[in-house]
VOBA-1610 file (N, C-alpha, C; in pm, whole numbers, padded with zeros to 5 digits, always signed):
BEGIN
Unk+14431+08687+09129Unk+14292+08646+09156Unk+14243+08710+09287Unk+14101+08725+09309Unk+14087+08800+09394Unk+13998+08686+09508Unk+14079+08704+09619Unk+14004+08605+09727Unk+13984+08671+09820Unk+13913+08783+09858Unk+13829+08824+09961Unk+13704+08755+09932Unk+13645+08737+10045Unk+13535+08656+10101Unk+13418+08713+10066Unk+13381+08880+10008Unk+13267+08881+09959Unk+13301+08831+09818Unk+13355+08905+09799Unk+13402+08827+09634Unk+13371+08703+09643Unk+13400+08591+09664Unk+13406+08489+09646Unk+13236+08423+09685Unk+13175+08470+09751Unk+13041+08487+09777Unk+12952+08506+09714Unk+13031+08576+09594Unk+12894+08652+09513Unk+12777+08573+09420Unk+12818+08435+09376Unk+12734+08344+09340Unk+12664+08305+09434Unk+12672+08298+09589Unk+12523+08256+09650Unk+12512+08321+09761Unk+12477+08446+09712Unk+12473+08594+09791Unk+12296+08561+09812Unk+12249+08571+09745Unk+12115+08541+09769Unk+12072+08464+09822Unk+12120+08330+09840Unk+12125+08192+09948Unk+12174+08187+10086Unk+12267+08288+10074Unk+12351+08298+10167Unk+12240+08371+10294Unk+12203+08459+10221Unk+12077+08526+10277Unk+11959+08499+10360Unk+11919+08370+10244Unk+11786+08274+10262Unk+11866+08202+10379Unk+11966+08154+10399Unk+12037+08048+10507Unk+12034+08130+10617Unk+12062+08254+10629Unk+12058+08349+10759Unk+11954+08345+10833Unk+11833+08335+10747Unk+11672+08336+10778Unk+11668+08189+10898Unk+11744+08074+10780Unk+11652+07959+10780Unk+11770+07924+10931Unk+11886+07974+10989Unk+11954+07902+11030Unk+11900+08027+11168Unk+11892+08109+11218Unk+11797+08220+11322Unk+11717+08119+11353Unk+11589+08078+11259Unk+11463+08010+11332Unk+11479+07891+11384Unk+11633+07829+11334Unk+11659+07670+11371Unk+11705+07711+11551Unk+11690+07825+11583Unk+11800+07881+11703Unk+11732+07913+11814Unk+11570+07941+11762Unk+11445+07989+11837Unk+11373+07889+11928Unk+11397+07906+12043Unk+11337+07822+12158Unk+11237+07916+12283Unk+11184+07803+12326Unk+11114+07896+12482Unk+11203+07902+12578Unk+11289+07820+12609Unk+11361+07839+12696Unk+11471+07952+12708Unk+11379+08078+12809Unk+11444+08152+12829Unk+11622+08211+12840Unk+11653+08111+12899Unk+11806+08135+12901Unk+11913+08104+12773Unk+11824+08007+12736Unk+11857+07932+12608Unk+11841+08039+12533Unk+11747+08074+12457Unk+11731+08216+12400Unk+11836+08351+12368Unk+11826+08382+12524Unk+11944+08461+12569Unk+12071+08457+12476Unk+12117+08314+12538Unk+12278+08289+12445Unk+12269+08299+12371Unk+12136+08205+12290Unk+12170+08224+12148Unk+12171+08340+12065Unk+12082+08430+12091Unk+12089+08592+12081Unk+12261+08655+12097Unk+12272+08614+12175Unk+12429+08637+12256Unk+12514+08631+12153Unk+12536+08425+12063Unk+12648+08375+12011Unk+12618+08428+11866Unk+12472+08479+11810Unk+12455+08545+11668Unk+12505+08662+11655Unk+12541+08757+11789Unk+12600+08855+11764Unk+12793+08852+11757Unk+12833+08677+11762Unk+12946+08711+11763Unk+12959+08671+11597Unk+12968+08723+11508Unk+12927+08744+11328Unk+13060+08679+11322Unk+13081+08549+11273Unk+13157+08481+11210Unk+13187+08519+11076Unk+13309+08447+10988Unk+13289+08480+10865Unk+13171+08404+10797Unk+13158+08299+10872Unk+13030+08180+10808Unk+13082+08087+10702Unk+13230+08109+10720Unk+13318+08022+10557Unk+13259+07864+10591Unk+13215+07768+10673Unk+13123+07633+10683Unk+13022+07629+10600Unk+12937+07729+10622Unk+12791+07737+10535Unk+12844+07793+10365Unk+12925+07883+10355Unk+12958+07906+10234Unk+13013+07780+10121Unk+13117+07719+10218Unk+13179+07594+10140Unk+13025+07473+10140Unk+12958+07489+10215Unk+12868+07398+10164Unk+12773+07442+10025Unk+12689+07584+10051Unk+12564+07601+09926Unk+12742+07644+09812Unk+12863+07684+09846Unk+12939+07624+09689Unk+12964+07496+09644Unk+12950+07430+09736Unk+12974+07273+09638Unk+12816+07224+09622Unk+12710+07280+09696Unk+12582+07256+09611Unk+12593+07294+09496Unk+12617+07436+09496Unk+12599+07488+09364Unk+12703+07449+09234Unk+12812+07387+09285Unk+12912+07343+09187Unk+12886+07204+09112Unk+12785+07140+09152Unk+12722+06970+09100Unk+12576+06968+09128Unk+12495+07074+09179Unk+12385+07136+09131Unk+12273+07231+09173Unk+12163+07193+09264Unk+12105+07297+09276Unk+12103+07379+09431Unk+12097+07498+09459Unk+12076+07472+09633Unk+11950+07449+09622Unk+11884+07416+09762Unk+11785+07387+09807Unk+11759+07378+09950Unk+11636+07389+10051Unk+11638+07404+10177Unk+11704+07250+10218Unk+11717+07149+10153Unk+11828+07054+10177Unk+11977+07091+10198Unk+12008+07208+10151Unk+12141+07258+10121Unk+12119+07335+10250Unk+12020+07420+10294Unk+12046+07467+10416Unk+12046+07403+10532Unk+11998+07304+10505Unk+12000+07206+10626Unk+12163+07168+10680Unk+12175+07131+10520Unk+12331+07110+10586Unk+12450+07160+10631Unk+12407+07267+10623Unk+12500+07404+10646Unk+12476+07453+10780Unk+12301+07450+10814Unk+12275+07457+10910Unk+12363+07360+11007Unk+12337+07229+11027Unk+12406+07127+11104Unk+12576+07158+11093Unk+12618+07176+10997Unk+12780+07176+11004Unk+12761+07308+11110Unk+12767+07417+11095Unk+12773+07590+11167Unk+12729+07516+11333Unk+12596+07467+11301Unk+12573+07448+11464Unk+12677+07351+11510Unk+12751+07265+11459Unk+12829+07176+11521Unk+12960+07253+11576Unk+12994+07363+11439Unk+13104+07416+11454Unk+13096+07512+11587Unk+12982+07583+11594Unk+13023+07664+11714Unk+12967+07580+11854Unk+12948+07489+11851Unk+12908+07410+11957Unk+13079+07377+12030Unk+13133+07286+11931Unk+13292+07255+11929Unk+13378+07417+11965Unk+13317+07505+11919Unk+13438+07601+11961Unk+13440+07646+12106Unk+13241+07683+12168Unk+13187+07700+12324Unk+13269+07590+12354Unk+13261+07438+12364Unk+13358+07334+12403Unk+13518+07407+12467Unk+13555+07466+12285Unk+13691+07448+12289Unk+13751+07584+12411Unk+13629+07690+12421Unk+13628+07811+12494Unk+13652+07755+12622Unk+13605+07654+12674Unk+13606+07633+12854Unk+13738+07543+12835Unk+13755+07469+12778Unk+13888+07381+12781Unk+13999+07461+12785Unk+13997+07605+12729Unk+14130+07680+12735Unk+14095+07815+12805Unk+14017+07795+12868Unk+13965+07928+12972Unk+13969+08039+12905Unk+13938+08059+12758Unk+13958+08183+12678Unk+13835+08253+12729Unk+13837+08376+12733Unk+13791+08504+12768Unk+13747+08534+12624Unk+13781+08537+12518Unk+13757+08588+12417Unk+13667+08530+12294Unk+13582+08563+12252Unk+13544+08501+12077Unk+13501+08594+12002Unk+13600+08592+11883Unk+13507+08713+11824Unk+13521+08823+11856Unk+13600+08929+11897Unk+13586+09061+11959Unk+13484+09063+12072Unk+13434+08946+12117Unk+13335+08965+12244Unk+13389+08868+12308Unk+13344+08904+12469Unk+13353+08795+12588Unk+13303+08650+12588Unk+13351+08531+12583Unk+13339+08416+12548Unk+13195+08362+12631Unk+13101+08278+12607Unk+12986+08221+12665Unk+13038+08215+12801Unk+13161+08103+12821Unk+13196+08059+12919Unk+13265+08195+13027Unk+13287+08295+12954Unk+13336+08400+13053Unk+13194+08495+13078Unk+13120+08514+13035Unk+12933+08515+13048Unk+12879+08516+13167Unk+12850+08365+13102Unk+12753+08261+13189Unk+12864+08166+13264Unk+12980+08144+13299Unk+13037+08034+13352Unk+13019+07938+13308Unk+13166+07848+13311Unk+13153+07688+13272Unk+13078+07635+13245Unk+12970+07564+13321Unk+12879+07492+13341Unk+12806+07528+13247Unk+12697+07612+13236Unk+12625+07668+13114Unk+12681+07677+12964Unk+12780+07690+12975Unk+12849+07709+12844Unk+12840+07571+12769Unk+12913+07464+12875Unk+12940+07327+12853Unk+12789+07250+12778Unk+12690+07292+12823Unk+12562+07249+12814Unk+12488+07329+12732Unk+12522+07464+12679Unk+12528+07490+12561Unk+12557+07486+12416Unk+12702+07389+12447Unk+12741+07336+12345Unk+12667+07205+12304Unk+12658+07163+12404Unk+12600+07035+12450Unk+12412+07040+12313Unk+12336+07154+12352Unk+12215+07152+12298Unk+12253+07220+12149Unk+12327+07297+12110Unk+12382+07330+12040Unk+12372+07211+11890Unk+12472+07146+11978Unk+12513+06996+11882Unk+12388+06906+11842Unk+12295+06883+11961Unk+12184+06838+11974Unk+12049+06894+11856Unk+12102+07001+11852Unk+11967+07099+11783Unk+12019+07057+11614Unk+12114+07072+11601Unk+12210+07016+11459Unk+12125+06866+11409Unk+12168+06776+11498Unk+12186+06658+11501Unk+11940+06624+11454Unk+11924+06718+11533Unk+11768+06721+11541Unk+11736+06751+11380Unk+11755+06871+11335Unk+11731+06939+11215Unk+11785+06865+11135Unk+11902+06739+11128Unk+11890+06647+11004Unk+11788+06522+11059Unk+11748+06483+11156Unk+11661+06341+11171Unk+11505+06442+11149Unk+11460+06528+11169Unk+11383+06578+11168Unk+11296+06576+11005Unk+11417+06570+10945Unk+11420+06591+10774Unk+11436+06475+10714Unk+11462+06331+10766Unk+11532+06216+10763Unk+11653+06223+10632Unk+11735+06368+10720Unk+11863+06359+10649Unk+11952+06221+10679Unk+11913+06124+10667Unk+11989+06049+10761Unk+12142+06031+10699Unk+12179+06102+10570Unk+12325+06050+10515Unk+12418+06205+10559Unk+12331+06275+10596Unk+12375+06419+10679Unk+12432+06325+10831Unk+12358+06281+10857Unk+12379+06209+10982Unk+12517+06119+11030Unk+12483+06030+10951Unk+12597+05978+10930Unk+12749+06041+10902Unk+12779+06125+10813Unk+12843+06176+10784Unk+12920+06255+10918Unk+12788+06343+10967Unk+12883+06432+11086Unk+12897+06335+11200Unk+12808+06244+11229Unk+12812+06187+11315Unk+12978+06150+11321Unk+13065+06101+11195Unk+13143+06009+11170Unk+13273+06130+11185Unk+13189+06257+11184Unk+13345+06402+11166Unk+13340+06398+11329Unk+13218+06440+11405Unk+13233+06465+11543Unk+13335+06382+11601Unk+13306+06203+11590Unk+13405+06103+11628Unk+13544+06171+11583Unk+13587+06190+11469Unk+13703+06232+11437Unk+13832+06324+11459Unk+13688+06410+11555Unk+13773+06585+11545Unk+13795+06529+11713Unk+13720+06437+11781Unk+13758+06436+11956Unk+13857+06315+11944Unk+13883+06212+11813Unk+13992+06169+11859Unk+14098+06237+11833Unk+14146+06320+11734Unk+14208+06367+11677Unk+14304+06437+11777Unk+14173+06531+11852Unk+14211+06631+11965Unk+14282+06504+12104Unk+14233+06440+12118Unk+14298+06337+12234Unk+14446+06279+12177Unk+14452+06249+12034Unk+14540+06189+12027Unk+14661+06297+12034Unk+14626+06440+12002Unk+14731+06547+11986Unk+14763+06565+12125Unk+14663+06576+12231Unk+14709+06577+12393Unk+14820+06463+12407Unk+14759+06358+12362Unk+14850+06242+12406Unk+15010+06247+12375Unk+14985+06266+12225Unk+15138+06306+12256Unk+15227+06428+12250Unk+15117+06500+12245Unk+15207+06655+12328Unk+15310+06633+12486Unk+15214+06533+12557Unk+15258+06484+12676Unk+15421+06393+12656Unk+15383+06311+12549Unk+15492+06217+12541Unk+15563+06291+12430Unk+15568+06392+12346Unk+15684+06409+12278Unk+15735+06327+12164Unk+15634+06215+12104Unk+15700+06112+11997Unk+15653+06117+11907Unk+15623+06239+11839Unk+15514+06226+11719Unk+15636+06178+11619Unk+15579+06121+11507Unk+15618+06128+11430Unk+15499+06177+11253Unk+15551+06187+11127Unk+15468+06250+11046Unk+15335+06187+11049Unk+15339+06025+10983Unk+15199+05924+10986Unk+15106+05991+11118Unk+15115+06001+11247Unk+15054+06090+11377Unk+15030+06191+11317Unk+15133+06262+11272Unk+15086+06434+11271Unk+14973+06426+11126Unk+14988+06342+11066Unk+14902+06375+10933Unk+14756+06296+11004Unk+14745+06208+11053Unk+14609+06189+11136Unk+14557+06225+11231Unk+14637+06366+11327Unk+14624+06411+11429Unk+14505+06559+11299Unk+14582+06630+11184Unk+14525+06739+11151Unk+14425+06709+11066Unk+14446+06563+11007Unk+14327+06521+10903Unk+14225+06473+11003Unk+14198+06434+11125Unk+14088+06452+11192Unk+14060+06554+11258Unk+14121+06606+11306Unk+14079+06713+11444Unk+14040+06872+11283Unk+14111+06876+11170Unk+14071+07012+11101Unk+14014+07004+10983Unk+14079+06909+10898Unk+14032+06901+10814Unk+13906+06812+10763Unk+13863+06766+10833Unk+13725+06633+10858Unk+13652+06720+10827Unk+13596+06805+10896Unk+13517+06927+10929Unk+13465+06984+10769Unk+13598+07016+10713Unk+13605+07112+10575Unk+13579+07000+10463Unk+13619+06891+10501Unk+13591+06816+10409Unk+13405+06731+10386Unk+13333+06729+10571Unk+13223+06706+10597Unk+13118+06819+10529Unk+13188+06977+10558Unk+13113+07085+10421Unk+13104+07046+10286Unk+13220+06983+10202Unk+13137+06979+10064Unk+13082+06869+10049Unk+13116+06779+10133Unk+13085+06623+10086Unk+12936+06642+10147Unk+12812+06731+10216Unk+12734+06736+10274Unk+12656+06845+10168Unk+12742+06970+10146Unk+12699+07041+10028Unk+12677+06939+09893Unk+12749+06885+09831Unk+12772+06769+09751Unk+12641+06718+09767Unk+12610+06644+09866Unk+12476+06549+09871Unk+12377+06576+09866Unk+12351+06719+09929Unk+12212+06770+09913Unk+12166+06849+09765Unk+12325+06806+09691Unk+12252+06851+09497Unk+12290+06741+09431Unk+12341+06623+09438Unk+12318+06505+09358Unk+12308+06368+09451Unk+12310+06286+09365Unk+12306+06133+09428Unk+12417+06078+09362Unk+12508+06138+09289Unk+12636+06082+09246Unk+12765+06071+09330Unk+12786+05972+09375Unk+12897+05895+09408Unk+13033+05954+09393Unk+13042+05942+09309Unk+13171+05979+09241Unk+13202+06158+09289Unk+13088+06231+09203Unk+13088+06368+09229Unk+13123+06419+09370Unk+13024+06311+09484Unk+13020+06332+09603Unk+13170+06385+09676Unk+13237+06243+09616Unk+13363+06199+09686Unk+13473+06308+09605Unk+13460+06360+09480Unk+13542+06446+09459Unk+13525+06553+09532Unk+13442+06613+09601Unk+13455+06731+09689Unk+13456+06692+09787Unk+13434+06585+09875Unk+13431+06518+09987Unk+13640+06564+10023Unk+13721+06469+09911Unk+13832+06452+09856Unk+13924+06647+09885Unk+13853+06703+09808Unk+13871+06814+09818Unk+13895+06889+09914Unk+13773+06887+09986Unk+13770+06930+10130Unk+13895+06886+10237Unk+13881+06770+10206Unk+14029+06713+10303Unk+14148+06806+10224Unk+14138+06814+10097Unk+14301+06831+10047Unk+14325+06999+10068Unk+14230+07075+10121Unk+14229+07216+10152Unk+14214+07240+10308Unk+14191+07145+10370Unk+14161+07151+10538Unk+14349+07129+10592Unk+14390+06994+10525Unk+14553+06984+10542Unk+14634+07055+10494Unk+14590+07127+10385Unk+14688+07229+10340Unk+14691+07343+10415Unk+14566+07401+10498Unk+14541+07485+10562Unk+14626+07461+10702Unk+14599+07330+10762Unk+14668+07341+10881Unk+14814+07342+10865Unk+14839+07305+10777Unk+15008+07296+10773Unk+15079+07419+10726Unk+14982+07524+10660Unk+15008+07621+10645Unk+14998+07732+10845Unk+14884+07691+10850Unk+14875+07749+11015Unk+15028+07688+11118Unk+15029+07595+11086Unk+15110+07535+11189Unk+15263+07606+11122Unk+15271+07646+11035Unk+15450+07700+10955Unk+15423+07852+11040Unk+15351+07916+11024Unk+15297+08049+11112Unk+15369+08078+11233Unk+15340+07938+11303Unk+15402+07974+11439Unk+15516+07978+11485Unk+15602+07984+11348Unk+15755+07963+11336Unk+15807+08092+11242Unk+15721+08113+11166Unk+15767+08282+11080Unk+15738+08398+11136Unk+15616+08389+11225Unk+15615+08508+11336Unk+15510+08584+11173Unk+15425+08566+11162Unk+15338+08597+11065Unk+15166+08541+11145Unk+15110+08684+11117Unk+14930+08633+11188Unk+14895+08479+11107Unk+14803+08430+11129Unk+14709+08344+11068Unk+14566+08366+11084Unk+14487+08316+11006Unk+14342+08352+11048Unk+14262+08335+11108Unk+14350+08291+11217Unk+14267+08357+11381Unk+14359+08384+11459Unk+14467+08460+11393Unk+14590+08593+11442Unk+14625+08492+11574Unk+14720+08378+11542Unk+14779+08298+11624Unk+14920+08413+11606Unk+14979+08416+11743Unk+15149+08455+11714Unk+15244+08366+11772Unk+15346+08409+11718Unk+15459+08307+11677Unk+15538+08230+11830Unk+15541+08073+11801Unk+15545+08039+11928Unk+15485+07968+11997Unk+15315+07979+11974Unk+15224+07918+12080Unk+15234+07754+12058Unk+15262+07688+11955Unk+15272+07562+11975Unk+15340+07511+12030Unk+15468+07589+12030Unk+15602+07519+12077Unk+15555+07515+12252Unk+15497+07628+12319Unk+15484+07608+12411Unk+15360+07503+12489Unk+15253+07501+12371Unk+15188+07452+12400Unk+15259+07281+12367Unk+15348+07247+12347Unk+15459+07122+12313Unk+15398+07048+12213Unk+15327+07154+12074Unk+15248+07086+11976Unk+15383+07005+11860Unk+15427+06934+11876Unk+15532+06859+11722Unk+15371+06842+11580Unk+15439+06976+11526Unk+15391+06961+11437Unk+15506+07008+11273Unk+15443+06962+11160Unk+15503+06880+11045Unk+15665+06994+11033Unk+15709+07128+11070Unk+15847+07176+11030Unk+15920+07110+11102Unk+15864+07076+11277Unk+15987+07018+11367Unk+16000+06926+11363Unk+15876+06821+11269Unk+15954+06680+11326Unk+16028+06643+11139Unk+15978+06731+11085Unk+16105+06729+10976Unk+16278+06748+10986Unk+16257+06880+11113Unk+16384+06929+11138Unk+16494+06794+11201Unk+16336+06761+11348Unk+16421+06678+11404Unk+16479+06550+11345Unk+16443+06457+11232Unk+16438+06358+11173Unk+16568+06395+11106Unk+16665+06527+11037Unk+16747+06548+10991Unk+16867+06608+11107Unk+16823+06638+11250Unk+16973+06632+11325Unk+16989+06501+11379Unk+17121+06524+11448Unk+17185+06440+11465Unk+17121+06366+11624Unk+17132+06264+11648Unk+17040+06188+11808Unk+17060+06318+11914Unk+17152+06382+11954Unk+17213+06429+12014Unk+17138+06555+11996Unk+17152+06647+11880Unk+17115+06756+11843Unk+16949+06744+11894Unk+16876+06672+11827Unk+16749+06656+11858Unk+16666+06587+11983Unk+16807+06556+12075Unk+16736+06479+12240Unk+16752+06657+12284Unk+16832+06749+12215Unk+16905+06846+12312Unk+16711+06982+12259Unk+16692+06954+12166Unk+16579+07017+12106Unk+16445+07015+12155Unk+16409+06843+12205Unk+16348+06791+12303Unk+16300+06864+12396Unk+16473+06834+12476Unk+16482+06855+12621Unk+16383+06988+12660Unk+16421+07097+12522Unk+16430+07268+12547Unk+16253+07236+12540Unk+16188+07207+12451Unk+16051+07193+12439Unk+16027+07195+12554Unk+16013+07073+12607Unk+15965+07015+12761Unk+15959+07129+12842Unk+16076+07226+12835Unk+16064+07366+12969Unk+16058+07444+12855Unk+16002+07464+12769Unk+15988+07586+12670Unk+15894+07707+12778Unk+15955+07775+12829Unk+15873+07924+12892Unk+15934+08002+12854Unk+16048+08011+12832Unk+16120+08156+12834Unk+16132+08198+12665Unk+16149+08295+12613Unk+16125+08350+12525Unk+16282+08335+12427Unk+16428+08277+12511Unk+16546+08232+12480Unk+16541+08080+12405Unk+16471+07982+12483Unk+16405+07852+12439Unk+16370+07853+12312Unk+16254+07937+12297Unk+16130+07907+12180Unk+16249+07974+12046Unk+16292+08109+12057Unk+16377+08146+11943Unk+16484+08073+11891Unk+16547+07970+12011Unk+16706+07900+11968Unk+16563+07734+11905Unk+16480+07736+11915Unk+16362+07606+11841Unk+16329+07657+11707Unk+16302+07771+11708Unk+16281+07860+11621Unk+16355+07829+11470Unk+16466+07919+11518Unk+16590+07921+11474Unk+16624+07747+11412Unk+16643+07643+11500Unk+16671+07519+11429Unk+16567+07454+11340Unk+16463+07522+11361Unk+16352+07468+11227Unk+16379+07539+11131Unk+16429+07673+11120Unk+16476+07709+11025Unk+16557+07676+10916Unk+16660+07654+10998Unk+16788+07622+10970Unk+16801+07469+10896Unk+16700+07389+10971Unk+16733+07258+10899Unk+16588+07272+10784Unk+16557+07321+10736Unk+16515+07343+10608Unk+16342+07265+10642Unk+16273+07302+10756Unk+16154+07230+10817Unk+16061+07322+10718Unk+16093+07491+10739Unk+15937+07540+10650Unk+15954+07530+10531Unk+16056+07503+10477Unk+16074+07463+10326Unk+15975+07365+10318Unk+16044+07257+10303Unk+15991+07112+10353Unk+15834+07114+10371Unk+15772+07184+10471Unk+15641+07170+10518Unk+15553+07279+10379Unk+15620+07407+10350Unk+15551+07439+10238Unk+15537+07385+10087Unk+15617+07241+10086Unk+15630+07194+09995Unk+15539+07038+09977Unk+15495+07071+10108Unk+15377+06946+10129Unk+15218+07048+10128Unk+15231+07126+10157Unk+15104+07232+10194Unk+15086+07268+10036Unk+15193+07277+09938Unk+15185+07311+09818Unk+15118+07167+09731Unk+15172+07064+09823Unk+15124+06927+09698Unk+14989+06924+09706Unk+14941+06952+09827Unk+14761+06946+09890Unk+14672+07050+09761Unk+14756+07177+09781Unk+14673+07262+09748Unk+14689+07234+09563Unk+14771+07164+09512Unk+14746+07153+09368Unk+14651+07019+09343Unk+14661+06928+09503Unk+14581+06792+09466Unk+14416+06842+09458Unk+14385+06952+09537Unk+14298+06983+09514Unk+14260+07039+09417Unk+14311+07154+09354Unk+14318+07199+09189Unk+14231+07122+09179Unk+14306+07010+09095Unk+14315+06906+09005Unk+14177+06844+09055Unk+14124+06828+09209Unk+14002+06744+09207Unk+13890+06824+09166Unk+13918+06997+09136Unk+13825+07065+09103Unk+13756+07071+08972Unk+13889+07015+08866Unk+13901+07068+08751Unk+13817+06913+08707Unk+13774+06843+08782Unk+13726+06739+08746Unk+13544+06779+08705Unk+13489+06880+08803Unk+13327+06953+08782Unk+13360+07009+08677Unk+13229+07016+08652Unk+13194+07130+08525Unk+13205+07244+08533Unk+13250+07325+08453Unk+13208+07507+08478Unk+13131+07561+08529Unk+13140+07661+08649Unk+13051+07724+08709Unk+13086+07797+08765Unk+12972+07926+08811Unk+13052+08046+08915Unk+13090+07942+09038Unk+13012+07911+09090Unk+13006+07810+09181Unk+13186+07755+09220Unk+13182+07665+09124Unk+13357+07642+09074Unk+13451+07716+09084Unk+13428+07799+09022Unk+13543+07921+09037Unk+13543+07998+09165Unk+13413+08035+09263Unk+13457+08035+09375Unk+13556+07988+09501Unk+13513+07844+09454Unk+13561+07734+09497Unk+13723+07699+09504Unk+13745+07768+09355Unk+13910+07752+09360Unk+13963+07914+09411Unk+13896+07980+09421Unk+13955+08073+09519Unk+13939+08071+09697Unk+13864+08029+09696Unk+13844+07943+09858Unk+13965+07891+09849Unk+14061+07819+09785Unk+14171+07774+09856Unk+14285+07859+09850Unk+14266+07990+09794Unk+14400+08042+09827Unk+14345+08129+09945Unk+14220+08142+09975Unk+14119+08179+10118Unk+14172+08147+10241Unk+14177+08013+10199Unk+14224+07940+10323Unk+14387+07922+10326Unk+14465+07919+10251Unk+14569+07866+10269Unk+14648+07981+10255Unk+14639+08122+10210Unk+14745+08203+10176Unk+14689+08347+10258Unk+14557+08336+10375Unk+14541+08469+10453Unk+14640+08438+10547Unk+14689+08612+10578Unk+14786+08595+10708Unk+14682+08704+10802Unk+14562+08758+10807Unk+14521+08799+10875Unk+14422+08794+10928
//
């Protein structure tokens, strides 16, 4: 099957279009500086896969409509609002093949960019009295900052266990993917049911995705945003291969696994961590949960009716879950 991203596009190539238009003028202000950036952050050309997963699950239960751009609009502006955020929190220099807002304009501006960013989102659904748009992100935003606090929290303390790690990635990644169809979803029916099967969906391709990202940093293989192999461990992320691994050594083996985390710098550390997720059968294990997601979703697909729409849709998840670049 073929899952490149124009491919998979090609049913709302023409929408996709009309959304480019409609999501520019949502961006257009007097305020000079304001302006500026935003000029600035359109030239850093995303793939736009937020707005896509939304006008496809419009189009998979029914029609698009400038309702459908609305919501695509609001998800995109949230998303790159959250990423300017995520740019000053990790002092990245980079987005996109270009210099980050925050390496720009400095902190401060950036922060308050994101800040109106989110705001301008949040405007363009009350504006429209999207108010079930509203609700909805309102309820992902909450999700993705506890998500992110709760993963600090215990990066610090070291005690994750799975129940944590599956509510640390089902809020902080997959909320998001799942807030695209269930938002695409709404703005083409009033069915319930329909809603929640792509709502459903979205989650079961956002967790399959991260758990696929998170096995990455242990095979020494890109991901799709060319993470290399390692950065969690140092960043002291316990995510789903190690605390599989650790749950199968022995007290001893796994206080000694710990310990190495905690001073993980040296490049001897991370390979002998490496190495024991291997060994105790963690990416097995974790691709065999990333595999149950991605068939639960199948299955919630095969529940719509026929459509290009649809069939996009089920190539979006080998999109997400099987790029290494």
């Amino acid at each position: 099957m073929n899952n490149n991203l124009n491919y998979i596009k090609k049913p709302i190539e023409k929408e996709l279009a009309q959304f480019e238009v409609f999501f520019k003028s949502n961006l257009k202000t007097k305020v000079g500086l304001l302006d500026l950036i935003t000029k600035y952050l359109l030239k850093q050309k995303g793939k736009k896969v937020r707005p896509i997963l939304v006008l496809l699950s419009a189009g998979a239960v029914g029609k698009i409509s400038e309702r459908s751009f609305r919501g695509a609009a609001l998800v995109e502006l949230l998303h790159s609002a959250t990423l300017i955020h995520d740019d000053v929190v990790d002092n990245a220099e980079k987005r996109r093949g270009l210099p980050s807002i925050n390496a720009v304009w400095k902190n401060k501006i950036a922060v308050l960019m994101g800040d109106y960013l989110l705001s301008r989102g949040l405007l363009v659904a009350v504006e429209n009295n999207d108010f079930d748009f509203l609700k909805t992100i309102t309820m992902t935003v909450k999700r993705m900052s506890e998500g992110e606090l709760l993963q600090i929290n215990k990066s610090r303390k070291l005690d994750i266990d799975e129940p944590t790690y599956f509510k640390i990635i089902s809020d902080k990644t997959a909320s998001l993917i799942s807030t695209c169809c269930e938002i695409g979803a709404r703005s083409a029916t009033d069915d319930l049911e329909t809603i929640n099967i792509l709502k459903d969906f979205g989650e079961a391709i956002g967790l399959a995705f991260q758990i696929r990202d998170d096995i990455l940093d242990y095979i020494g293989t890109s991901s799709v945003f060319g993470k290399k192999i390692g950065l969690d461990i140092l960043d002291k992320k316990i995510t789903l291969p190690l605390i599989y691994s650790l749950l199968k050594a022995s007290p001893s083996q796994a206080g000694n696994i710990l310990k190495q985390i905690k001073s993980a710098k040296k490049s001897d550390n991370i390979s002998e961590i490496i190495n024991f997720v291997k060994q105790s059968g963690g990416i097995e294990y974790a691709e065999a949960v990333a595999k149950s997601y991605v068939e639960k979703a199948k299955s919630l697909l095969d529940k719509l009716k026929d459509s290009e729409s649809k069939k996009s849709l089920f190539l979006l998840i080998d999109f997400f879950v099987n790029r290494k670049s």
